[in-house]
C-alpha positions in Angstrom: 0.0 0.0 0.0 1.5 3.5 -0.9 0.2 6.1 1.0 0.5 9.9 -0.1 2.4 12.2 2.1 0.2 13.8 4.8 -0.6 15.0 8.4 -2.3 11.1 10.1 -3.2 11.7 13.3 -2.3 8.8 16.0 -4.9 8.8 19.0 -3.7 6.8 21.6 -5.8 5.1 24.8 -6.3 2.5 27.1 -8.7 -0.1 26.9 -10.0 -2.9 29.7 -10.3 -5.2 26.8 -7.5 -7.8 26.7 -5.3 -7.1 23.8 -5.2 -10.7 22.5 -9.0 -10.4 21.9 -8.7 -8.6 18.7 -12.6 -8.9 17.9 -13.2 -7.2 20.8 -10.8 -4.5 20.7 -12.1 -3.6 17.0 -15.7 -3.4 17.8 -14.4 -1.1 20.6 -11.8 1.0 18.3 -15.1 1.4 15.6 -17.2 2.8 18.6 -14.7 5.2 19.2 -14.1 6.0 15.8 -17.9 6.9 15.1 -17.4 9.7 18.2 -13.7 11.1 17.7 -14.5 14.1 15.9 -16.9 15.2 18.6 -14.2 14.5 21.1 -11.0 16.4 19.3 -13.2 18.8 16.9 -11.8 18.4 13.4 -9.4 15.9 13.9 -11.5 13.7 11.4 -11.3 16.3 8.8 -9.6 16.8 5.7 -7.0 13.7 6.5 -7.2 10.9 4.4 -6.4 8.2 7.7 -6.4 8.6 11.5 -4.6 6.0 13.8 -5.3 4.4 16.8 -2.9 2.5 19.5 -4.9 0.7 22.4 -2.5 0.0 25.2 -3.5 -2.5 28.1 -1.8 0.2 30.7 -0.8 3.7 31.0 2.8 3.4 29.7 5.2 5.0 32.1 9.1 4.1 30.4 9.8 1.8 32.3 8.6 -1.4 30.4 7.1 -2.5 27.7 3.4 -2.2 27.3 1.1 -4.3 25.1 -0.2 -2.3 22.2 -2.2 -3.2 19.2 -3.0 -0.7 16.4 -5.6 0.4 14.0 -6.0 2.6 11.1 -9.2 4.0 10.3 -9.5 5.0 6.1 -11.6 8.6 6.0 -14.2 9.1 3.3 
C-alpha cells in the first residue's frame, strides 16, 4: 500500500479489553471511531487516515506495554 504524504493523526488510549482479543478491541476502536471528531473537533477532517494505538496500561518508560494498532480509512 502507498500512502500519499500527509498529516495522520495517531490517538492513543487504554482499553479494559484484553489485547489478544482482537474482535473485541475492534468493535471497541469502531465505537470510538464513530465519536472522535466530537471528542477532538476536526481531527476527522480533511485527512485521508487517522490511527489508533490501544494500550493495556498507561505506559510510564519503564517497560514495555502491550499495544495493538488500527488505522481507520476517511471518506
Amino acid at each position: 500500500m502507498q500512502v500519499d504524504k500527509g498529516i495522520f493523526p495517531l490517538i492513543e488510549y487504554k482499553t479494559n479489553i484484553p489485547i489478544t482479543d482482537t474482535v473485541k478491541l475492534k468493535i471497541e476502536n469502531d465505537e470510538i471511531h464513530k465519536i472522535i471528531g466530537n471528542i477532538f473537533y476536526g481531527i476527522d477532517k480533511d485527512k485521508k487516515f487517522l490511527l489508533y494505538k490501544a494500550f493495556s496500561e498507561i505506559p510510564d518508560g519503564s517497560k514495555p506495554v502491550d499495544t495493538y494498532g488500527f488505522y481507520k480509512e476517511l471518506k
